[in-house]
C-alpha positions as CSV (number, residue, x, y, z in Angstrom):
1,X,132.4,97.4,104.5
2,X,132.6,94.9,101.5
3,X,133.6,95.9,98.3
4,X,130.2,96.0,96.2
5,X,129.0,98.2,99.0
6,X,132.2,100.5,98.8
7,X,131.3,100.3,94.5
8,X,127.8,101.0,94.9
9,X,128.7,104.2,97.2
10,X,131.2,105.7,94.5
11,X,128.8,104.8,92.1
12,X,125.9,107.3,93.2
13,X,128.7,109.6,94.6
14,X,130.0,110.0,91.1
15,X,126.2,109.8,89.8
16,X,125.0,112.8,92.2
17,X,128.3,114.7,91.4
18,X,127.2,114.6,87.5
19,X,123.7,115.5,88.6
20,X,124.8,118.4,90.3
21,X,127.2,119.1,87.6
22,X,124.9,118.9,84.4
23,X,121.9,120.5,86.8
24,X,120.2,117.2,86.0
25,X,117.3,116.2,88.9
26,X,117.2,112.3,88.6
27,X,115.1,110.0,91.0
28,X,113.7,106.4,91.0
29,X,110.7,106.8,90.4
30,X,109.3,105.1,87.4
31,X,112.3,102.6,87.5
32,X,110.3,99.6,88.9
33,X,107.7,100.0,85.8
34,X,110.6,100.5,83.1
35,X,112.4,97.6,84.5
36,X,109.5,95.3,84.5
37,X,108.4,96.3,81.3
38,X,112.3,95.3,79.3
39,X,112.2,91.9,81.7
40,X,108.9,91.1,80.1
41,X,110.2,92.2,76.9
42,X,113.4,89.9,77.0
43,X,111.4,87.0,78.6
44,X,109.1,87.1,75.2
45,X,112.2,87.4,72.8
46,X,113.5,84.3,74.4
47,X,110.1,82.7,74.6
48,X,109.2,83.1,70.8
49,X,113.1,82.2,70.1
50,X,112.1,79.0,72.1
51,X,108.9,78.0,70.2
52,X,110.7,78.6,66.8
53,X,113.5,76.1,67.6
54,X,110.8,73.7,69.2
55,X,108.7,74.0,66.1
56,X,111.5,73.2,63.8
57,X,112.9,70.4,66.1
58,X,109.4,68.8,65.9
59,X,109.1,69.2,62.3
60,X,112.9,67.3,61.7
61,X,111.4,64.7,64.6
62,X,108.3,64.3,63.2
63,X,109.8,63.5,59.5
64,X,112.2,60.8,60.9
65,X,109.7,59.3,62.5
66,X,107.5,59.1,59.5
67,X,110.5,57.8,57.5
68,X,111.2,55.0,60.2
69,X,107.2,54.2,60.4
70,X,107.0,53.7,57.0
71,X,110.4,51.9,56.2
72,X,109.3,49.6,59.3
73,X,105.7,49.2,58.1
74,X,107.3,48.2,54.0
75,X,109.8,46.0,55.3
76,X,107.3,43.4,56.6
C-alpha cells in the first residue's frame, strides 16, 4: 500500500470518527456540482485578471508604437 493511499484511509477514518462523534450524516452528493461551480469561478478570476493585464499591456504597446511611428514618420 503506498503512502497517499495509507493518508487517504486515516483521512476518512478520522472524518467518519468525527461524524459519528458530532452525530453529523455527511455524503458526496452534491460535491461534483460545488466543485465545478468554484473551478469555474477561479477559472473567471484569472480570466478577467488576464484581460486587465492584456488590456493595459496593449495600451503601453500601442503608445510606443505611436511614439516610434511618429518620431520615424518626422525624422524624414
Amino acid at each position: 500500500m503506498s503512502i497517499t493511499e495509507q493518508t487517504w484511509m486515516e483521512i476518512q477514518m478520522l472524518v467518519g470518527f468525527i461524524n459519528t462523534r458530532t452525530g453529523r450524516i455527511m455524503g458526496d452528493r452534491g460535491e461534483g456540482v460545488i466543485s465545478t461551480a468554484i473551478a469555474v469561478l477561479i477559472t473567471a478570476f484569472i480570466g478577467a485578471a488576464m484581460w486587465v493585464a492584456f488590456d493595459r499591456i496593449w495600451g503601453n504597446a500601442e503608445g510606443n508604437i505611436e511614439g516610434e511611428v511618429g518620431r520615424i514618420g518626422g525624422s524624414g
